[in-house]
C-alpha positions in Angstrom: 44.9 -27.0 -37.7 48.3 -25.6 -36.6 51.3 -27.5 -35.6 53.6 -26.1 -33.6 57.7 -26.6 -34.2 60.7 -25.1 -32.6 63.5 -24.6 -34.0 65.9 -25.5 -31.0 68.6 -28.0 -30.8 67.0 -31.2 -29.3 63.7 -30.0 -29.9 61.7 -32.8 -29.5 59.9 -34.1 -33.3 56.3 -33.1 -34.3 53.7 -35.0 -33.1 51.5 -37.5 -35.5 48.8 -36.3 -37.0 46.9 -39.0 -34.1 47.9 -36.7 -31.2 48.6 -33.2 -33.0 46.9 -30.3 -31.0 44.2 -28.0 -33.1 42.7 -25.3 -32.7 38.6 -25.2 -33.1 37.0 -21.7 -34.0 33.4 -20.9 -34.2 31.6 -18.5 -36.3 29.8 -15.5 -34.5 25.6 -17.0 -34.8 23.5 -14.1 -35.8 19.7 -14.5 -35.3 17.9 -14.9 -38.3 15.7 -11.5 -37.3 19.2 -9.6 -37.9 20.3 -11.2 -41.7 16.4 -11.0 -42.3 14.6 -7.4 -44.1 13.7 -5.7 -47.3 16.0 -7.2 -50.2 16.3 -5.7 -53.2 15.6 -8.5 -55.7 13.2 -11.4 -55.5 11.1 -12.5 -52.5 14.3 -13.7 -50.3 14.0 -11.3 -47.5 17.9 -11.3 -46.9 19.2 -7.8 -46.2 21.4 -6.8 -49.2 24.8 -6.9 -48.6 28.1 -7.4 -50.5 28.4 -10.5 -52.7 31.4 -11.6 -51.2 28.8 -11.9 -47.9 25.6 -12.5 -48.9 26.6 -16.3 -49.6 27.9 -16.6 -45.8 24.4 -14.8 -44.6 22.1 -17.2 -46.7 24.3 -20.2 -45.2 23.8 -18.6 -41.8 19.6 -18.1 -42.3 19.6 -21.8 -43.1 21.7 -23.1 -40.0 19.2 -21.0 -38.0 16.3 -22.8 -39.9 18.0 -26.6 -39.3 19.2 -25.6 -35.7 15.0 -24.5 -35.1 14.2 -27.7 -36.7 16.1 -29.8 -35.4 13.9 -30.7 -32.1 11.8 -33.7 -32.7 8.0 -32.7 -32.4 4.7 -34.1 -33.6 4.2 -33.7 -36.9 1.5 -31.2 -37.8 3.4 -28.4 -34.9 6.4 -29.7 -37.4 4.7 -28.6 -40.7 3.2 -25.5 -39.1 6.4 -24.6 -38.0 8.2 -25.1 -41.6 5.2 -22.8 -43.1 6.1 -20.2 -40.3 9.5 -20.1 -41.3 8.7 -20.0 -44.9 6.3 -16.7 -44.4 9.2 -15.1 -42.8 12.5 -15.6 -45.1 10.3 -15.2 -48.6 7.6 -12.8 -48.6 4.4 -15.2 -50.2 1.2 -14.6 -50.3 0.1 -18.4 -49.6 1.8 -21.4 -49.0 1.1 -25.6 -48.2 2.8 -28.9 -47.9 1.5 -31.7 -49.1 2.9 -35.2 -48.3 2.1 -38.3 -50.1 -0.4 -40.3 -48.7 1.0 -44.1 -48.2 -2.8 -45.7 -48.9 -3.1 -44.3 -52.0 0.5 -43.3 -53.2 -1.4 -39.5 -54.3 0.0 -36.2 -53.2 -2.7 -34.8 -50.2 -2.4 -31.1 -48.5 -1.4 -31.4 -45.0 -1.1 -27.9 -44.1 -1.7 -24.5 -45.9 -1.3 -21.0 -44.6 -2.0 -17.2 -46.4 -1.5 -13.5 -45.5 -5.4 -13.7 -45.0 -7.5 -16.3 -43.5 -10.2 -18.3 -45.1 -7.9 -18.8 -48.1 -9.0 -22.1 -48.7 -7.6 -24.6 -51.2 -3.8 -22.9 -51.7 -2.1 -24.8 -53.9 -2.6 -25.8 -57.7 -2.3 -29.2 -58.3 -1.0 -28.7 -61.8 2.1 -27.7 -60.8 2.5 -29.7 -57.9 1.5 -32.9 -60.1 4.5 -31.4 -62.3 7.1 -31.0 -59.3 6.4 -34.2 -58.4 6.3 -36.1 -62.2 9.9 -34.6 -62.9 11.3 -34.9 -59.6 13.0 -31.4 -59.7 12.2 -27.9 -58.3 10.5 -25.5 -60.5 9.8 -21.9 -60.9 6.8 -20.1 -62.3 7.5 -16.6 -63.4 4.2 -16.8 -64.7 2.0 -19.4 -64.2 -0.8 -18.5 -66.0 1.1 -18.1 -69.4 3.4 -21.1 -68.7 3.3 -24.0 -71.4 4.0 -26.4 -68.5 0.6 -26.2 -66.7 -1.0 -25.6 -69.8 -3.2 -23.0 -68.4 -4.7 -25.2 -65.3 -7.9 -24.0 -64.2 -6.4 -23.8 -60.4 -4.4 -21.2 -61.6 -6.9 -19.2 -63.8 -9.4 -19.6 -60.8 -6.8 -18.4 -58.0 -5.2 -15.8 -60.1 -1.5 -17.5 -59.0 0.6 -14.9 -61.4 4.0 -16.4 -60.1 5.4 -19.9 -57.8 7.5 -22.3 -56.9 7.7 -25.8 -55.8 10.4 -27.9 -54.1 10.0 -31.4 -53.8 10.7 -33.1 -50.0 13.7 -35.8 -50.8 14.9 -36.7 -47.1 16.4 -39.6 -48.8 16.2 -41.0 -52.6 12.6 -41.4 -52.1 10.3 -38.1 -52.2 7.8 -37.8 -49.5 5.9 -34.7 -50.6 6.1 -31.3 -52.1 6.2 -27.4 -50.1 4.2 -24.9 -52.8 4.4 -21.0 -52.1 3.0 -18.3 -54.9 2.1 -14.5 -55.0 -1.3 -13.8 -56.0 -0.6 -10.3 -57.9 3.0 -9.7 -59.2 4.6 -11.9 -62.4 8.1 -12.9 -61.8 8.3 -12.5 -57.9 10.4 -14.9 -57.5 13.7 -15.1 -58.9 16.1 -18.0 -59.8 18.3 -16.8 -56.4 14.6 -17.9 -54.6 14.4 -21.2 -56.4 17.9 -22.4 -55.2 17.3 -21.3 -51.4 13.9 -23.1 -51.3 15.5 -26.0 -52.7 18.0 -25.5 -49.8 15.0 -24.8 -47.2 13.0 -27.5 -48.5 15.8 -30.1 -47.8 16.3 -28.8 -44.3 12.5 -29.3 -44.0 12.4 -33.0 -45.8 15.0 -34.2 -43.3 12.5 -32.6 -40.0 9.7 -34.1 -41.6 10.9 -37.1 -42.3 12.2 -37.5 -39.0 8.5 -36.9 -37.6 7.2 -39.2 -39.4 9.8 -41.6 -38.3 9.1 -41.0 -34.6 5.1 -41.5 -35.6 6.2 -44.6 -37.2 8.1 -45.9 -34.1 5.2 -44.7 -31.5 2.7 -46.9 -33.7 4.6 -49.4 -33.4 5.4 -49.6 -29.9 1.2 -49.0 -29.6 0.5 -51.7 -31.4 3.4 -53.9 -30.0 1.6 -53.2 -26.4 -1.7 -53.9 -27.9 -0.4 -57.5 -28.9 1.2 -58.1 -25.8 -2.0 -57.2 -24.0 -4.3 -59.1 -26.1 -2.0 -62.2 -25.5 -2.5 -62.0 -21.8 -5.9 -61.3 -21.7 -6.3 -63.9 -24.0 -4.7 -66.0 -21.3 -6.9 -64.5 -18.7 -9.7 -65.3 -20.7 -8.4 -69.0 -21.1 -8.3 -68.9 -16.9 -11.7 -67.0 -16.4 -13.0 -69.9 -19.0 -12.0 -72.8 -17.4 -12.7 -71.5 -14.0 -16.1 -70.9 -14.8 -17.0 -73.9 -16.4 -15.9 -75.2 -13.1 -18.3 -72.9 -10.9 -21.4 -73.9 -13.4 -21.4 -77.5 -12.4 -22.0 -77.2 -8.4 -24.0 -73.6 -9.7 -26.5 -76.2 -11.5 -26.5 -79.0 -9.1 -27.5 -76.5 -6.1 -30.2 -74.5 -8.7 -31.5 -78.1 -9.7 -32.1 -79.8 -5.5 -32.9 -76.4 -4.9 -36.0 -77.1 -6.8 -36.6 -80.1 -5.8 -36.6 -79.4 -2.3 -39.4 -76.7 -2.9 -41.3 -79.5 -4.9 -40.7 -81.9 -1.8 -41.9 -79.8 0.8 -45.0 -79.3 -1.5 -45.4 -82.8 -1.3 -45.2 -83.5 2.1 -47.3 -80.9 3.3 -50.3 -82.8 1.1 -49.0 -86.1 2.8 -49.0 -84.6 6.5 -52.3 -83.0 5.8 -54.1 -86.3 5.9 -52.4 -86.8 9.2 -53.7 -83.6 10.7 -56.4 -85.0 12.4 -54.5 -87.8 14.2 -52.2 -84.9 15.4 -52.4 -82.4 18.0 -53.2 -78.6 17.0 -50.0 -77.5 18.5 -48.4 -80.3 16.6 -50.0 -79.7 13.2 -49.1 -75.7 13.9 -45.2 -76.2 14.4 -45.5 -79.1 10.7 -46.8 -76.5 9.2 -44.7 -73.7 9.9 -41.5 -75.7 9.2 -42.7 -76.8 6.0 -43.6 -73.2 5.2 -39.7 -72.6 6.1 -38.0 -75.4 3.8 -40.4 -74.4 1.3 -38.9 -70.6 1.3 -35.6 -71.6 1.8 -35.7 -73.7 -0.9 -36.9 -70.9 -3.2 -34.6 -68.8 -1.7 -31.6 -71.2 -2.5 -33.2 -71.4 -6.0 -33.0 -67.8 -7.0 -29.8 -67.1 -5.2 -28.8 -69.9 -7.7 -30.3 -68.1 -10.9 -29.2 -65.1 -10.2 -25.3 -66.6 -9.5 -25.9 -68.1 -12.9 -26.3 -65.1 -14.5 -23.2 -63.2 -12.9 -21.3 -66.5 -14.2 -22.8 -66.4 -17.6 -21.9 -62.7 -17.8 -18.4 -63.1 -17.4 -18.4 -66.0 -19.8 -19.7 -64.1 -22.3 -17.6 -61.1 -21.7 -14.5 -63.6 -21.7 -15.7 -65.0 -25.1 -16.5 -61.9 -26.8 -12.6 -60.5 -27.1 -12.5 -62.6 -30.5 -14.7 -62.1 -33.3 -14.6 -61.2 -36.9 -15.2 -57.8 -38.1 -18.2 -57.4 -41.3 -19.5 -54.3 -43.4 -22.9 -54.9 -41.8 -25.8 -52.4 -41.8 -26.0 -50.3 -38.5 -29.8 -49.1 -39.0 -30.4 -52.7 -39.2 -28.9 -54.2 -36.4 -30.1 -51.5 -33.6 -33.9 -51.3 -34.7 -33.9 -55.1 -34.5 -32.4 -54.9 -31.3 -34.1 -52.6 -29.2 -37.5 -54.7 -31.1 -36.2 -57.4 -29.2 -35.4 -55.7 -26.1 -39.0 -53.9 -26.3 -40.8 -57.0 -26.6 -39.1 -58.5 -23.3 -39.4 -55.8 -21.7 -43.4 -56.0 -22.5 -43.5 -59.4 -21.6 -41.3 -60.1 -18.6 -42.4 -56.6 -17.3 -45.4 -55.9 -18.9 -43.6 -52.6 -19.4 -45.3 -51.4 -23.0 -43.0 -48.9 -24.5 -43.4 -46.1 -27.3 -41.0 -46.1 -29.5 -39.6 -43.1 -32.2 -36.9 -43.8 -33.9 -35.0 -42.4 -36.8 -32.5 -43.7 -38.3 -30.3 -42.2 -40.9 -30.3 -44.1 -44.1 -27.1 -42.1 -45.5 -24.6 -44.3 -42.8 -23.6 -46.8 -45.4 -22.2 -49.8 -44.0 -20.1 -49.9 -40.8 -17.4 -52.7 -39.9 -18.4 -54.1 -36.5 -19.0 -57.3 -34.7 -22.2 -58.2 -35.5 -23.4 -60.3 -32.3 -21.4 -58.5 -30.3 -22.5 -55.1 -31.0 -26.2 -56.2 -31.3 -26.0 -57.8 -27.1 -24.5 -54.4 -26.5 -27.5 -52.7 -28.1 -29.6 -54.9 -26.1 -27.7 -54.4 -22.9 -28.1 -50.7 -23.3 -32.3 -50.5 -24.2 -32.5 -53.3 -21.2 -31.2 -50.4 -18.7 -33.5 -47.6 -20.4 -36.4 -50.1 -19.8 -35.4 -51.0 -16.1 -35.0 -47.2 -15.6 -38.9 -46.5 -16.9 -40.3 -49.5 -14.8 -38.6 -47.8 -11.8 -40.3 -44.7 -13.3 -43.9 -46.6 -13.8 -44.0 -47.9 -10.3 -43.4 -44.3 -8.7 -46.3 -42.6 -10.8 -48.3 -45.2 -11.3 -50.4 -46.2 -14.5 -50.6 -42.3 -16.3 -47.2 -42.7 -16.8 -46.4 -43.8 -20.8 -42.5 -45.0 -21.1 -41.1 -43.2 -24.1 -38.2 -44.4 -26.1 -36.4 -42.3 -28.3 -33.8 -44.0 -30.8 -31.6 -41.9 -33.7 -28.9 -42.9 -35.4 -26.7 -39.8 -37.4 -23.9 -40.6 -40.5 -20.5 -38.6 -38.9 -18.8 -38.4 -42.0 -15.9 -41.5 -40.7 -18.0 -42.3 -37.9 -21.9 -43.2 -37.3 -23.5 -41.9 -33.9 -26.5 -43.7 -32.5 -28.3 -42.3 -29.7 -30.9 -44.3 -27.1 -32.8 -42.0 -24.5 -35.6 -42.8 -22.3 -38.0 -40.6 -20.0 -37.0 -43.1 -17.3 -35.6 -42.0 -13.5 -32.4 -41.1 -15.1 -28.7 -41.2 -13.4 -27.5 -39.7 -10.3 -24.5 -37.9 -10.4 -23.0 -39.9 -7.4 -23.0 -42.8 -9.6 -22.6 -41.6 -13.0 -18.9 -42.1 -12.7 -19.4 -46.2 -12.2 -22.1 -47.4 -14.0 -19.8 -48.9 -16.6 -17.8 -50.9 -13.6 -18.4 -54.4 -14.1 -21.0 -55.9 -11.1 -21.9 -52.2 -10.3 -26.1 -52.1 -9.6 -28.3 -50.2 -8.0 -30.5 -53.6 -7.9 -31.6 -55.0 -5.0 -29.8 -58.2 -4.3 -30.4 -61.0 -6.4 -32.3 -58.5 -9.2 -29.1 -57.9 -11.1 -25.7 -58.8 -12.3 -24.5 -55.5 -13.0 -22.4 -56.6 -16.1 -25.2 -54.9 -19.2 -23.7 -51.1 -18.8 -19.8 -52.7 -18.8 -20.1 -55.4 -21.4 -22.0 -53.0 -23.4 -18.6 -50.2 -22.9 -16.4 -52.9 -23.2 -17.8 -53.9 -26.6 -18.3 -50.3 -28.0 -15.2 -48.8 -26.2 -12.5 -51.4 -25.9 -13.1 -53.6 -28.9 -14.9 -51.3 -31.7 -12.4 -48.0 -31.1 -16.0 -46.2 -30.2 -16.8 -44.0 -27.6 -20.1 -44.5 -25.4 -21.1 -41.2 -23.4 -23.9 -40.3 -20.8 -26.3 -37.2 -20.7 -28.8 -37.2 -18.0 -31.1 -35.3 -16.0 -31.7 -37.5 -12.8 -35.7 -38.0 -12.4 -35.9 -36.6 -16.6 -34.4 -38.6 -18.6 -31.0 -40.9 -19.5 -29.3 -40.7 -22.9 -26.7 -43.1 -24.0 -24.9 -41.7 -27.0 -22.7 -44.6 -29.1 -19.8 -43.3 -31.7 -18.5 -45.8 -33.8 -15.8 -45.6 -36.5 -17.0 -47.0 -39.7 -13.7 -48.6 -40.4 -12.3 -51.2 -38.3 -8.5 -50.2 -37.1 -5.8 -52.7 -38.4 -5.5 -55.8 -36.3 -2.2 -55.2 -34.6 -3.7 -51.5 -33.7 -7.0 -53.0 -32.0 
């Protein structure tokens, strides 16, 4: 800061230190390429220089590393990015970060990187257990002699002769550890090394933490728009309830007179036909075709009714099923019991008999799911593969044999159950909308059109799943059904 004062008569005073003027220099920025090469010492690939200078050219490689860190990303491109860096200030043969996992409070490797790919595991938990234990950054001129990893097997099985470790402190608490070693020279790395990758490490801690930070802040907002969503479809639901109820009543009135009007015409055609021979011919013709017409309207009315029932009941149920509690319930279970039960309608509504091979994969293990839910999806979906082989059946005629093939397959996190029949199959036109809610290809009054989107809805929408199509229109249709095995919090549903 200067100040500037003249010495003439009536010179007017200094200004306060508030309003004095100052003057603002900036040092020349060198890319990091240009302080970066060969050193002499150590594994800190800063270009020898004068003492006096080699302080202000270390400061200057780590304002280039916080200025390249310093734009928010996602986190993995962050930690990818730090490793980068790292490979190109020391010279390492491998190096990982590992952040501690807030479940289980244990140290778990996040991202690793070596001069060769295929490295593997590229750590040694000994020492990182150690970092981590006494807070502080350590150096390993040796590891494999050193007392304080008292010969780890890591290290005797990965050959680490020398390493360091730096812990990640954004803040007072640590949120993981970044490891480097050399795989063939003792005492690569000098104490000169230790003290930058402390400094590197803390430049890393604070772009790390500030990752996680913006994670933390987009699951929020996620799960803040997830609440907000579920309270309005819950008071959608409420509506759609109460609205239907409503519907039912006339629904059942009209399904009910409906029926009675067919059994009324049935009796007045046996009361007029004692009449018929007090009546003329063209009289007893024109009864007899008008009772023929109340008699088909009536049905008419009647299964216009059913079938409206249906579409009601649908949305009901689709409306009812956004709450439900999640159990640890045996997937295996559940699907062969409900594609039995679709089988057996199927056989008896349609007289549709189906072979059946399933397999199902007894490794799964329990799966968190909505019980009831999941099972009507299961149904809904083994209900289309039937329709599809009836449509099949009455093109071909009796040599045709429906064939159902069921699997289910453990995904490690996730379970994948897959239903495929021989039926007619999808056409592409339409293989876009099937899971559109009142989409059929039914004629009308066959179907509702709500099995395929109650089934997504279910799978999709309310268990985190994924429900995909593979077909071969006039072949075959195959429904496959990925489920998580955990159930997502509640607030991230």
């Amino acid at each position: 800061m200067f100040t500037f004062v003249s010495d003439e008569p009536g010179a007017p005073a200094p200004v306060s230190s508030a309003t004095r003027p100052t003057m603002v220099m900036s040092l020349p920025r060198s890319s990091m390429e240009e302080l970066l090469g060969d050193s002499q010492a150590g594994a800190l690939r800063i270009k020898p220089a004068e003492t006096s200078l080699r302080a202000s050219d270390k400061l200057r490689v780590l304002l280039e590393i916080s200025h390249r860190l310093a734009a928010p990303g996602e986190l993995d491109r962050m930690l990818g990015q730090i490793l980068d860096l790292a490979f190109q200030v020391f010279d390492l043969d491998r190096a990982s970060i590992l952040l501690v996992d807030p479940e289980t409070g244990k140290l778990a490797p996040r991202v690793s990187r070596g001069k060769t790919t295929g490295v593997g595991a590229v750590h040694s938990q000994n020492i990182v257990d150690y970092v981590r234990k006494k807070g502080l950054a350590a150096l390993f001129s040796d590891a494999s002699l050193d007392p304080r990893v008292a010969a780890a097997a890591s290290v005797i099985h990965h050959s680490i002769k020398s390493s360091m470790c730096a812990p990640l402190c954004p803040r007072d608490e640590m949120i993981g550890v970044i490891y480097v070693d050399n795989l063939s020279i003792p005492a690569r790395f000098s104490e000169e090394d230790l003290g930058f990758l402390v400094a590197f490490a803390n430049q890393a801690a604070l772009a790390i933490d500030a990752a996680l930070m913006r994670e933390r802040l987009e699951r929020a907002a996620v799960a803040q728009m997830r609440l907000l969503m579920e309270a309005k479809l819950a008071v959608l639901d409420a509506a759609v309830t109460a609205v239907v109820q409503e519907i039912k009543r006339p629904l059942d009135f009209i399904g009910n007179f409906a029926q009675l009007s067919r059994e009324l015409t049935g009796d007045l055609g046996a009361r007029l036909a004692d009449e018929r021979a007090r009546l003329s011919a063209d009289a007893v013709a024109d009864i007899d075709e008008m009772v023929g017409f109340l008699r088909e309207n009536a049905a008419k009315i009647e299964l216009h009714a059913h079938h409206a029932e249906r579409i009601v009941q649908g949305v009901l149920s689709q409306a009812q099923s956004r709450s439900g509690r999640r159990d640890a319930c045996d997937l295996n279970t559940l699907l062969a019991e409900s594609v039995s039960v679709a089988c057996r309608r199927a056989l008896h509504e349609r007289k549709l008999a189906i072979e059946v091979d399933a397999a199902y994969d007894e490794g799964i293990g329990p799966v968190e799911m909505i019980n009831a839910d999941l099972g009507r999806a299961f149904i809904n979906l083994v209900d289309n593969a039937c329709e599809a082989m009836e449509r099949k059946r009455a093109a071909r005629g009796a040599a045709y044999v429906p064939h159902l093939v069921v699997r289910t397959v453990d995904r490690g996190d996730q379970v994948e159950a897959r239903i495929r029949d021989d039926g007619t199959g999808v056409a592409p036109e339409i293989a876009d909308k099937i899971y559109t809610p009142f989409f059929t290809t039914k004629p009308p009054g066959e179907g509702a059109g709500l099995g395929l989107s109650m089934a997504y809805e279910t799978v999709v929408r309310r268990h985190g799943g994924e429900l995909r199509l593979s077909t071969v229109p006039g072949e075959h249709a195959e429904l496959i059904i990925t489920l998580p095995k955990r159930a997502p919090p509640p607030s991230l549903r």
